[in-house]
N, C-alpha and C positions, 0 to 999 in steps of 0.2 A: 506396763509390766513393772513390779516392784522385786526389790528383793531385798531379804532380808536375813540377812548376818545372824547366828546363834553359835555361842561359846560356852565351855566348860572354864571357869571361870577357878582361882587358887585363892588362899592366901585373906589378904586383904579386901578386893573384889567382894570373895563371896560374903566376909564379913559382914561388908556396907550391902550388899544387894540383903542377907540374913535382916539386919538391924531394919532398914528399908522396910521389909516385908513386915517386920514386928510391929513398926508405928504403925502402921495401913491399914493389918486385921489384927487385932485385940485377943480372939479368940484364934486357933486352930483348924483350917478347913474342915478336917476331918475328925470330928469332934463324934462321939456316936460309931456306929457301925462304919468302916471305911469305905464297905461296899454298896451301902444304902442309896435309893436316888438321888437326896441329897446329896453325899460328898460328892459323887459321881457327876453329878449334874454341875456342880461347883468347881470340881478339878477338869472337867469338860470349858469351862466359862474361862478356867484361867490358864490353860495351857491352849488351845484354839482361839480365842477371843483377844487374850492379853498377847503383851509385847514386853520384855525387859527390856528394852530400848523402845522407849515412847515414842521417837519421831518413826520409828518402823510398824506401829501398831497396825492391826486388820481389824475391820469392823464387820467382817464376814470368812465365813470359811471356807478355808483351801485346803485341797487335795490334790493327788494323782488322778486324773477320770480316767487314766485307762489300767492296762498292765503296764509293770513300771521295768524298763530296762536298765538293769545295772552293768558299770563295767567297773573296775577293783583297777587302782592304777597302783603297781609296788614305784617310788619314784627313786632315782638310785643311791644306792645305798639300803633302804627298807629290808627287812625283817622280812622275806619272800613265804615263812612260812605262815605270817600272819595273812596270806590271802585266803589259806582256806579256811583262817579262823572266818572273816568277812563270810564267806561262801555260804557257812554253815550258817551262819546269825541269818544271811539273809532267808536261805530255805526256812527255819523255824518261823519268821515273822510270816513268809507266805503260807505255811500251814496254819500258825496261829491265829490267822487275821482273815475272816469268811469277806468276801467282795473285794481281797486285795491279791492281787497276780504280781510274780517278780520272774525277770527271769536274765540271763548275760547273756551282755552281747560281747566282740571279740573286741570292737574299738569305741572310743570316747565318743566321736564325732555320731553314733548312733545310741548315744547312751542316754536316757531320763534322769538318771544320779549315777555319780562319780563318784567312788569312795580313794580316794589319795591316800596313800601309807608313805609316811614320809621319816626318818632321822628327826630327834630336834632339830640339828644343825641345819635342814634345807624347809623347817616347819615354816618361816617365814618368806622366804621365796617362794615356795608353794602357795600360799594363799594370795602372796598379792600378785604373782605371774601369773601362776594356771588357776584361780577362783574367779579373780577380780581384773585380772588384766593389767592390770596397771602399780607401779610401781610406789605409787602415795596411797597405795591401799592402806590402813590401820591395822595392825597385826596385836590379835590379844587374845591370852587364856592359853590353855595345855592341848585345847584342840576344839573345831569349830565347823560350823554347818552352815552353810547360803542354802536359801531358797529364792526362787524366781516363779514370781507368780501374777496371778491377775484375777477377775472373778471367774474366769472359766477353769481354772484350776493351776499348780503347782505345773512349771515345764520344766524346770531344773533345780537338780539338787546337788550341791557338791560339797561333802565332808573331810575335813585333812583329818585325820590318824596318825600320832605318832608311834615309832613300833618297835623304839630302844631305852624306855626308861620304865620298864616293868610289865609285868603284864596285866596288873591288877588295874594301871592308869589306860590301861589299851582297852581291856575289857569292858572298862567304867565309859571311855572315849567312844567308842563301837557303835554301845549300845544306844546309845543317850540320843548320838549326832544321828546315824540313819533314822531310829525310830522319829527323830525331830522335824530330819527330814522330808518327813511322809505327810506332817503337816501340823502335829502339837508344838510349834515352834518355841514357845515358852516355856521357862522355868517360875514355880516359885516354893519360895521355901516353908509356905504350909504343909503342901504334900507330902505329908513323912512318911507313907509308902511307897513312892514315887522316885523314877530316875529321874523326873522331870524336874528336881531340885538341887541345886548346885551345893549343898551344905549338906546333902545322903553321901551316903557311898556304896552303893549298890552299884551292882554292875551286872546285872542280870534281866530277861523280859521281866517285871512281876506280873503279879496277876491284875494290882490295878491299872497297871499299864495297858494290858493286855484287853481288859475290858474297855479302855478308852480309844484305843486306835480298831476295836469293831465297831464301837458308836460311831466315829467319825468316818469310818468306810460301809456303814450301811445305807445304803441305797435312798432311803429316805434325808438323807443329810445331804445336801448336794453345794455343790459348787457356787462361792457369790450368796448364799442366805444368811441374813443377818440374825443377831442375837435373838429377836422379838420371837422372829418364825421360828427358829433353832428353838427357844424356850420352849414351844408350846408342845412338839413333839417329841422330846426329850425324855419325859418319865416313860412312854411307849417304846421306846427303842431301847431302854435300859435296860427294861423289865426285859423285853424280849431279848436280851443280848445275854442278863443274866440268868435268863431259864436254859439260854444255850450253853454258856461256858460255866455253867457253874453257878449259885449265889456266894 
């Protein structure tokens, strides 16, 4: 079983992960139409495939296999009315996303992902007590996402949230961690439609977003398949995803 840490990154960070990304791709992912197979297929390659932290990469795709049980923990002190913001995000991604089920449970211990809403002040305790367990856990970024997974798929997900320094950093944090969650674990800073880049500031589902976690929850993408297979049925699932939601 692996797991694997994903942060909303500030500051400096983002700069070096921005500059990073520039040396690597020369061009633009999304160069042409954003919604084309192409980009699609390329922003599919680097937020499922890639790793902003190398020694965590996957070389096959993870998901939830089944319906995924949430439970919204306010940790004390938290912003209690930020759960139903949570509540609401999570009902839109189950509407928005065909072959994905969400639904809450009452406690942790029967949960699939844990969303934590926490104070700055307890953001650090939070992640290295109730994430990681352990007290030498590494604490970085404004807010952050574990996954725990294997090739049979994603068994746990746990997001800290912080819920007293705006709401624009809550909303950006929200959206980013759960959707990340689900299994687009990476960021990079081609995707300039994209929440899945730490140098946007968007804080909303978009619509490319939107089209990449039904690629990666239809049925045809399964759990443990690598790049090769994933490539070859790729432009069919696109097409079919974008004659449903849209081109």
């Amino acid at each position: 079983m692996r797991a694997i840490p994903k942060i909303l990154k500030s500051g400096r960070a983002a700069l070096a992960l921005f500059l990073a990304s520039v040396a690597f791709n020369n061009a633009p992912a999304q160069g042409g139409s954003a919604y084309s197979v192409e980009a699609l297929t390329d922003g599919f390659r680097r937020t499922v495939f890639a790793s902003e932290f190398g020694g965590f990469g996957s070389g096959y795709v993870r998901k939830f296999s089944g319906p995924v049980s949430f439970y919204i923990r306010p940790v004390t002190g938290a912003d209690r009315a930020k759960v139903r913001e949570v509540r609401r995000f999570v009902r839109q991604v189950d509407r928005s996303v065909r072959n994905f089920s969400a639904r809450f449970v009452s406690n942790e211990q029967s949960a699939d992902f844990v969303v934590h809403i926490t104070p700055r002040r307890l953001y650090a305790r939070t992640v290295r007590q109730d994430v990681y367990g352990r007290n030498s856990a590494p604490v970085r970024g404004l807010c952050m996402v574990r996954a725990r997974y294997g090739r049979s798929g994603i068994s746990r997900s746990d997001a800290v949230i912080v819920s007293d320094e705006g709401n624009k950093l809550f909303q950006r944090c929200m959206v980013e961690e759960i959707l990340q969650g689900l299994g687009p674990l990476n960021d990079d800073s081609s995707l300039k439609l994209s929440v899945f880049n730490d140098t946007s500031n968007f804080s909303t589902f978009r619509r490319f977003d939107r089209l990449l976690l039904n690629i990666l929850y239809d049925p045809r993408i399964k759990n443990g398949q690598n790049w090769r297979r994933t490539r070859r049925i790729l432009p069919t699932v696109i097409e079919d995803t974008k004659r449903r939601i849209g081109r």
